[in-house]
BAKE-884907 format. One record per residue (C-alpha): z, y, x. Coordinates in steps of 0.2 Angstrom, whole numbers. Each point is the difference from the previous one (the first is absolute). Example, Ala and Ser with C-alpha at 12.3 -4.5 7.8 and 13.67 -1.06 7.14 Angstrom:
% residues 2
{z = 39&y = -22&x = 62} .
{z = -3&y = 17&x = 6} .
This chain:
% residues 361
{z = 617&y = 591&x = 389} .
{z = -3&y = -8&x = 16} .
{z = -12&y = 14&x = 13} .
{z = -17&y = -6&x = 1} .
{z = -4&y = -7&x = 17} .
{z = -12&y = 15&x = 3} .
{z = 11&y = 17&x = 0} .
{z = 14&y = -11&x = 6} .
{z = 4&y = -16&x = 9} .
{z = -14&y = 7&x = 12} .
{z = -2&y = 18&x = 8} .
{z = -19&y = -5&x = 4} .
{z = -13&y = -13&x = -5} .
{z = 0&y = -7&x = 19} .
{z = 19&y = -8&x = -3} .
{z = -10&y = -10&x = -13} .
{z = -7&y = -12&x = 13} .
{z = 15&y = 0&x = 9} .
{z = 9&y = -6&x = -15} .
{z = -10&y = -12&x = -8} .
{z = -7&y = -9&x = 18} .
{z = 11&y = 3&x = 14} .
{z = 16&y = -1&x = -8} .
{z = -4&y = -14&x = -10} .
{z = 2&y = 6&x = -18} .
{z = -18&y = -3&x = -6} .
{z = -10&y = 6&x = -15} .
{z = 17&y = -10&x = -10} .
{z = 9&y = 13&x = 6} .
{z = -10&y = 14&x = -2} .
{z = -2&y = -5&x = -18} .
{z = 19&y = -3&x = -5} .
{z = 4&y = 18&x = 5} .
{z = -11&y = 3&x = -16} .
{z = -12&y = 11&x = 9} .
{z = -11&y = 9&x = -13} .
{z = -15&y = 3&x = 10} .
{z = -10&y = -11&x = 13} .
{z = 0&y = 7&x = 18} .
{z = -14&y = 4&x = 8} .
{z = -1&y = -13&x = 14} .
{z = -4&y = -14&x = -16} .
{z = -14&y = 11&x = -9} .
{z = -16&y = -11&x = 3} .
{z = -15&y = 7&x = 2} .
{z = -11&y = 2&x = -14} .
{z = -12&y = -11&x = 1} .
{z = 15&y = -11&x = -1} .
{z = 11&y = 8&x = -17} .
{z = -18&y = -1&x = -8} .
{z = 0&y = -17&x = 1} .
{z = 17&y = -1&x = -11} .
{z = -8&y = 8&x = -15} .
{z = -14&y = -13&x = 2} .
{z = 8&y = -17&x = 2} .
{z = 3&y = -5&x = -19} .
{z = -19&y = 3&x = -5} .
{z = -6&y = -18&x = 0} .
{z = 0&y = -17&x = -9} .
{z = -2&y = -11&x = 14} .
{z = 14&y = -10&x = 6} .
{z = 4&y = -12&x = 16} .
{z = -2&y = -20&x = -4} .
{z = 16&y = -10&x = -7} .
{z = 0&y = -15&x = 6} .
{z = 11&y = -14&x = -7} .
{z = 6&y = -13&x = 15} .
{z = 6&y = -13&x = -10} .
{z = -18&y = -3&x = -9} .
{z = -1&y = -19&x = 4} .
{z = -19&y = 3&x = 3} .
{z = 3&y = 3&x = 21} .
{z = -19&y = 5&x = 2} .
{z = 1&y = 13&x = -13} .
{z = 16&y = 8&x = 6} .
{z = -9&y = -1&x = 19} .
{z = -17&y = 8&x = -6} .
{z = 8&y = 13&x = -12} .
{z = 11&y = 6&x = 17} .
{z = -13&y = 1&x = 13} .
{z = -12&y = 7&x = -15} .
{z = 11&y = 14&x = -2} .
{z = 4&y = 1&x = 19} .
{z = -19&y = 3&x = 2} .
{z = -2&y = 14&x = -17} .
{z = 19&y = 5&x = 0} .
{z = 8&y = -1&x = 17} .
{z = 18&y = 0&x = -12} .
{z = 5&y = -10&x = -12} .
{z = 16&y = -7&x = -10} .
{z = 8&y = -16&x = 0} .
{z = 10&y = -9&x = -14} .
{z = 8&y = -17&x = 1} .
{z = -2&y = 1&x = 20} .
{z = 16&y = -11&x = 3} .
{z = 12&y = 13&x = 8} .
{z = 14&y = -2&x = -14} .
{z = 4&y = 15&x = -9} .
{z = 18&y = 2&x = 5} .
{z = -5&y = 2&x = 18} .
{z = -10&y = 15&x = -6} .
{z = 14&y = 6&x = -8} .
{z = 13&y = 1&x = 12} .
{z = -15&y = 7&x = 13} .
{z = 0&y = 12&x = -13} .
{z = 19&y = 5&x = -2} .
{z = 0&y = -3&x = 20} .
{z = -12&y = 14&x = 5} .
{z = 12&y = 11&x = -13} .
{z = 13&y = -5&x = 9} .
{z = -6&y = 5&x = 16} .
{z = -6&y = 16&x = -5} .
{z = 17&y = 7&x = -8} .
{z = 8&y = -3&x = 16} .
{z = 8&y = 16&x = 7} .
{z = -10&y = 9&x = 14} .
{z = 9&y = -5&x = 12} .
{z = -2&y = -18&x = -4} .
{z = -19&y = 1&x = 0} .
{z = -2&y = 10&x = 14} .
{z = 6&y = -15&x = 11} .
{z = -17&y = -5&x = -3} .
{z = -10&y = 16&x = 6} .
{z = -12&y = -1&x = 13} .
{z = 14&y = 9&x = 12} .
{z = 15&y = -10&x = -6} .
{z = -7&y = -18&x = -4} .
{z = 5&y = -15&x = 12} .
{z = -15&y = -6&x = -4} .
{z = -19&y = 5&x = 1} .
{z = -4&y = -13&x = -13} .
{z = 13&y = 11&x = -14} .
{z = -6&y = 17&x = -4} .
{z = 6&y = 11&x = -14} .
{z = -11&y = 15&x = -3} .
{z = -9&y = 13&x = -11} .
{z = -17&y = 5&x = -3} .
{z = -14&y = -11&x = 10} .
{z = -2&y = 8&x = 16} .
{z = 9&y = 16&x = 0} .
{z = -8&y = 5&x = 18} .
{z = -15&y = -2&x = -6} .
{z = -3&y = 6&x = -19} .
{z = -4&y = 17&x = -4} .
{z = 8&y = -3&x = -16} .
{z = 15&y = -10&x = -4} .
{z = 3&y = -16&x = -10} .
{z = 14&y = 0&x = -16} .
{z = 5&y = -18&x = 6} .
{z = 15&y = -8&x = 11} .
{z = -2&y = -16&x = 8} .
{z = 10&y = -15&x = 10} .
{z = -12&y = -11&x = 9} .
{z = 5&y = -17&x = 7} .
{z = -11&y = -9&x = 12} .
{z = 3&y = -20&x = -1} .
{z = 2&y = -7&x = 17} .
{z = 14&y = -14&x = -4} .
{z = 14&y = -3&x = -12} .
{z = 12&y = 2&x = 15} .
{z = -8&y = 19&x = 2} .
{z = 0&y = 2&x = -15} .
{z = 20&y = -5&x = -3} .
{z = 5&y = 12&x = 14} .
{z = -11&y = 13&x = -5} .
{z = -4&y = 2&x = -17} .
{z = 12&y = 12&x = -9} .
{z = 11&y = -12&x = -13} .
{z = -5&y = 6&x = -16} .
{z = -16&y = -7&x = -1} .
{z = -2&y = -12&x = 14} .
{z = 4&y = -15&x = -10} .
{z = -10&y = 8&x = -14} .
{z = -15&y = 2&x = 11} .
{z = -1&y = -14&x = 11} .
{z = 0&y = -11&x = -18} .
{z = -16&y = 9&x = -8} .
{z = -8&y = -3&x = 17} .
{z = 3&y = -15&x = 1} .
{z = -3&y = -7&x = -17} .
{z = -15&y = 9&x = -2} .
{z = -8&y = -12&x = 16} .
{z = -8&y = -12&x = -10} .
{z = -8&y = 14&x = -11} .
{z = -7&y = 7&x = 14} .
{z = -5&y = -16&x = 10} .
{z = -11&y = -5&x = -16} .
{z = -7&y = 18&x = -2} .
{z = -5&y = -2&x = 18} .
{z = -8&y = -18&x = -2} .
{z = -10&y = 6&x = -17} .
{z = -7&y = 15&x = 11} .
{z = -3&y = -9&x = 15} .
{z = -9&y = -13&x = -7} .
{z = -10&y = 10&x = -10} .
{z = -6&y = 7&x = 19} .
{z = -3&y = -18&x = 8} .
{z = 17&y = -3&x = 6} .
{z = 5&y = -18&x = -4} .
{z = 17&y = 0&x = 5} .
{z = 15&y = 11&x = 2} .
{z = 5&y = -7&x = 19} .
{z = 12&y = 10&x = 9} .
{z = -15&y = 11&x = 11} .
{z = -4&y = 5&x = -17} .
{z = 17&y = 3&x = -9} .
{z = 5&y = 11&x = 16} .
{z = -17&y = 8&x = -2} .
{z = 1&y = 5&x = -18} .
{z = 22&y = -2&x = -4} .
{z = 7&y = 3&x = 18} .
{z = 13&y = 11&x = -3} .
{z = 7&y = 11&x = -14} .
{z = 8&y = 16&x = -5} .
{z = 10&y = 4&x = -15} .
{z = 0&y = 19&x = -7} .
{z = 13&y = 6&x = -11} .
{z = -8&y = 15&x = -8} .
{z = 11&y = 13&x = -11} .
{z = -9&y = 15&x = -9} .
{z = 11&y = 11&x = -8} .
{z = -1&y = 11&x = -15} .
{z = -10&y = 16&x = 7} .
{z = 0&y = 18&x = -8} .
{z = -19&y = 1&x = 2} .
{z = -8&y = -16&x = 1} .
{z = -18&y = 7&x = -4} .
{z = 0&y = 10&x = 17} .
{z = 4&y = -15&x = 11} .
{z = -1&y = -20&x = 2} .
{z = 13&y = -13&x = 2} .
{z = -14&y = -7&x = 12} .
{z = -17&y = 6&x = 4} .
{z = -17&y = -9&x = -1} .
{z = 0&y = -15&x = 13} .
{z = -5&y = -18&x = 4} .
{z = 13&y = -11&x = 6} .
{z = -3&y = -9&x = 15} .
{z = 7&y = -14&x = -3} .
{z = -8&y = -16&x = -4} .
{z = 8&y = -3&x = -16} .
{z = 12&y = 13&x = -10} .
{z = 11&y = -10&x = -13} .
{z = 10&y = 14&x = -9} .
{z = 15&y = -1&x = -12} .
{z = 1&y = 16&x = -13} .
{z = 10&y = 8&x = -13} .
{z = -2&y = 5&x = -15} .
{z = -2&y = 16&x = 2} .
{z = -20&y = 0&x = 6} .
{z = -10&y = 12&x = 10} .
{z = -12&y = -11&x = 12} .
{z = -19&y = 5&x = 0} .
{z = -15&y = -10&x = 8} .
{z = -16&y = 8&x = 0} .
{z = -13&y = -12&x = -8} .
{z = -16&y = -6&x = 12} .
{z = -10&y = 2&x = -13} .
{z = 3&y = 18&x = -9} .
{z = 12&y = 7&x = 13} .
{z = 12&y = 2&x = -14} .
{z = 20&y = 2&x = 0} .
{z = 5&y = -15&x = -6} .
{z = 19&y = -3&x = -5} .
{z = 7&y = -17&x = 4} .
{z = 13&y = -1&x = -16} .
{z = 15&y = -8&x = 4} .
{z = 1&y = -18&x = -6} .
{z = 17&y = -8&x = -2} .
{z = 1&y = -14&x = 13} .
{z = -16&y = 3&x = 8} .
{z = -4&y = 2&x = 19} .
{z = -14&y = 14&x = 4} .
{z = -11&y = -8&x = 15} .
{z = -13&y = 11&x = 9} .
{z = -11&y = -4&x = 14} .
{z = 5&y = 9&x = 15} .
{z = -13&y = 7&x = 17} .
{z = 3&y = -19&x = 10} .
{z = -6&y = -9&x = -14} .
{z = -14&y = 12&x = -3} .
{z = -4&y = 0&x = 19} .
{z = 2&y = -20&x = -1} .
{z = -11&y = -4&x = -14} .
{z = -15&y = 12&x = 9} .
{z = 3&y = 12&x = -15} .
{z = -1&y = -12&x = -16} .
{z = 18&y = 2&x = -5} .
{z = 4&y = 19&x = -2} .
{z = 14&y = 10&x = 5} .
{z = 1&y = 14&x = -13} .
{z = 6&y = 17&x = -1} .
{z = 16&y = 2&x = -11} .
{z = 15&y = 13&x = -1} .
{z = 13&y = 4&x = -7} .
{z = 5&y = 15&x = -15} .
{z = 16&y = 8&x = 1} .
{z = 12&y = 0&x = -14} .
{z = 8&y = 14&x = -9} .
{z = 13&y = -9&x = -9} .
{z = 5&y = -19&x = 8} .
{z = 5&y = -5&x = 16} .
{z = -13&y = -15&x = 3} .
{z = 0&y = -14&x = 14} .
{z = -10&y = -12&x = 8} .
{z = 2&y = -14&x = 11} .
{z = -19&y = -7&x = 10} .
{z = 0&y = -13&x = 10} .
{z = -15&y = 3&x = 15} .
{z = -4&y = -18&x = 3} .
{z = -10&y = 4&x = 19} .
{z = -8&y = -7&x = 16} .
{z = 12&y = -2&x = 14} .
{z = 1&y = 18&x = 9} .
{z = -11&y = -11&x = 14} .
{z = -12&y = -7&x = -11} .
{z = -17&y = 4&x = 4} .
{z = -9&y = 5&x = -17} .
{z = -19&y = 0&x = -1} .
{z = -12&y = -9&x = -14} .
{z = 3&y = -19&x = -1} .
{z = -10&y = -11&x = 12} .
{z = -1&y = -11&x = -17} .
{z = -11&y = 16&x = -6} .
{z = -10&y = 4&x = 16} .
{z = -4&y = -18&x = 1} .
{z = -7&y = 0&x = -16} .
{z = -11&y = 13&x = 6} .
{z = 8&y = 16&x = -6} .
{z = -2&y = 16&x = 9} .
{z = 16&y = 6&x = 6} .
{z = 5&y = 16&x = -8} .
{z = 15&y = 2&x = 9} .
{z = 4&y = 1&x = 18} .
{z = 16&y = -11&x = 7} .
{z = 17&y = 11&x = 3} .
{z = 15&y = -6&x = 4} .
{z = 12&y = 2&x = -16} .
{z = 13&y = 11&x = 8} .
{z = -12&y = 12&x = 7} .
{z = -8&y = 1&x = -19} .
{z = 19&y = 2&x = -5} .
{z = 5&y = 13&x = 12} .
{z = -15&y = 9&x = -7} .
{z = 3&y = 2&x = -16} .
{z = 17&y = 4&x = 5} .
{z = -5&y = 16&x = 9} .
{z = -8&y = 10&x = -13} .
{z = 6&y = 4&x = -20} .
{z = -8&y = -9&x = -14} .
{z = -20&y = 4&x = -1} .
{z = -6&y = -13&x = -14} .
{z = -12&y = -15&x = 8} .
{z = -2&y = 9&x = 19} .
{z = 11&y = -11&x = 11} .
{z = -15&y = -15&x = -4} .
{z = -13&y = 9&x = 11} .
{z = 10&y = -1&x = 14} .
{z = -4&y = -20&x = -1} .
{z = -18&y = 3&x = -5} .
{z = -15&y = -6&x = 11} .
């Protein structure tokens, strides 16, 4: 029988870090040394491991809304409705074919059963390029508590940048989902504009709301005790749209506006989850939410995720729509310039709907 990682891969729980981040191993390699017990650095506080014994206790679920309905004003009500009561909700029909999801799918495992020396070409230290990071956690410096979760983040910038750049396995892969899931997200972004007096998608306006684009490959692997941690912690994203490819395996959680419930988001077979991020809450003066949501750990499936963070350019200034103030709304948020909101967020670990107040008025 194989040692446990406790009494012998490491003489003291300090190497842990020194394992998992700085050598590049992750939580995918803490879990294939078949460690028995979680180490302390992941143990969530807990207000935190309450929470996973309470995120099953409900019958509510998020809005599944069918793209292909040949009524367009129903499918554009039923989105921004649930963008207003829902902040999240899943897509089916939505024209990105399934194949592409697929391959996204098998890409991201790909990537992730790379050898560590392979992925940690793409560490903060070793990467080429700032827009290719593979990581752990969320923001190791920061959290008290760790997350179970690895990660490769790409940062769109050109197909050229992204050829030289990207690591093989799943550039092709990636670049494909992103790009046929465009017109998906250019009608999303029309339904919801409109809906907040914007006539037209012009080009001030699609750089405002789809100016540039990240792809996360997300990989949670099975944990020895997923009740005493997360695979990530409560948070809003702070994108302007989140479109986000699961597996089977399940695990997300919203919390509901309006029972502050757990809510599972089940995974539908060829369905995109879409959640409204902090720029399109900011944007719309608060009438779209960004909500809360995490993620459990698992005790017996490795599960991935691939989200697309559909953003304002890093420039962008974001700030409540003149269309809005025009109208007469009070402005409920003050204009910040999207990198400094970024960088923000960035600086400290996952604290549920907090980074919002920074923009408030």
């Amino acid at each position: 029988m194989a040692p446990t990682l406790s009494n012998a891969l490491f003489a003291d729980q300090t190497e842990v870090t020194e394992f998992v981040v700085n050598k590049g191993n992750g939580v995918k390699g803490l879990s294939e040394r078949g460690i028995k017990a979680l180490p302390y650095q992941y143990i969530q506080p807990l207000e935190e491991r309450l929470i996973n014994k309470s995120v099953n206790q409900t019958d509510e679920a998020i809005p599944i809304i069918d793209m292909s309905d040949p009524d367009e004003n129903r499918v554009a009500e039923a989105i921004c409705d649930a963008a207003e009561r829902w902040g999240f909700f899943q897509l089916i029909n939505h024209g990105v074919p399934s194949e592409v999801l697929d391959n996204m799918k098998a890409a991201t495992h790909r990537f992730f059963n790379l050898l560590v020396e392979e992925k940690s070409k793409y560490t903060k230290e070793n990467s080429l390029s700032r827009n290719v990071r593979f990581g752990t956690s969320f923001s190791p410096r920061a959290e008290k508590a760790l997350e179970w979760k690895d990660y490769l983040s790409l940062f769109f910038v050109s197909e050229d940048e992204a050829e030289q750049y990207w690591p093989d396995v799943c550039r092709n892969e990636a670049l494909d989902y992103m790009n046929k899931s465009k017109t998906m997200v250019r009608k999303l972004l029309e339904y919801l504009g409109k809906n907040l007096n914007v006539q037209e998608l012009d080009e001030t306006k699609e750089s405002l709301f789809m100016g540039s684009i990240r792809i996360n490959l997300n990989y949670y692997p099975i944990c020895p005790n997923p009740d005493l941690t997360v695979g990530v912690g409560r948070h809003s994203d702070v994108s302007s749209l989140t479109i986000l490819l699961q597996d089977q395996i399940g695990g997300l959680h919203v919390r509901s506006l309006t029972s502050g419930n757990w809510v599972h988001v089940p995974p539908v077979p060829g369905s995109l989850v879409i959640n409204i991020g902090d720029a399109m809450q900011i944007l719309s003066n608060g009438r779209y939410k960004s909500v809360e949501h995490r993620v459990l750990a698992n005790g017996n499936n490795n599960r991935i995720s691939v989200p697309i963070f559909v953003n304002p350019r890093p420039e962008s200034v974001i700030g409540p729509l003149p269309e809005l103030v025009a109208n007469g709304e009070e402005p409920v948020y003050r204009d910040v310039v999207y990198s400094d909101y970024v960088r923000y967020f960035f600086r400290k670990a996952h604290d549920g709907k907090k980074t919002v107040d920074y923009a408030k008025i």
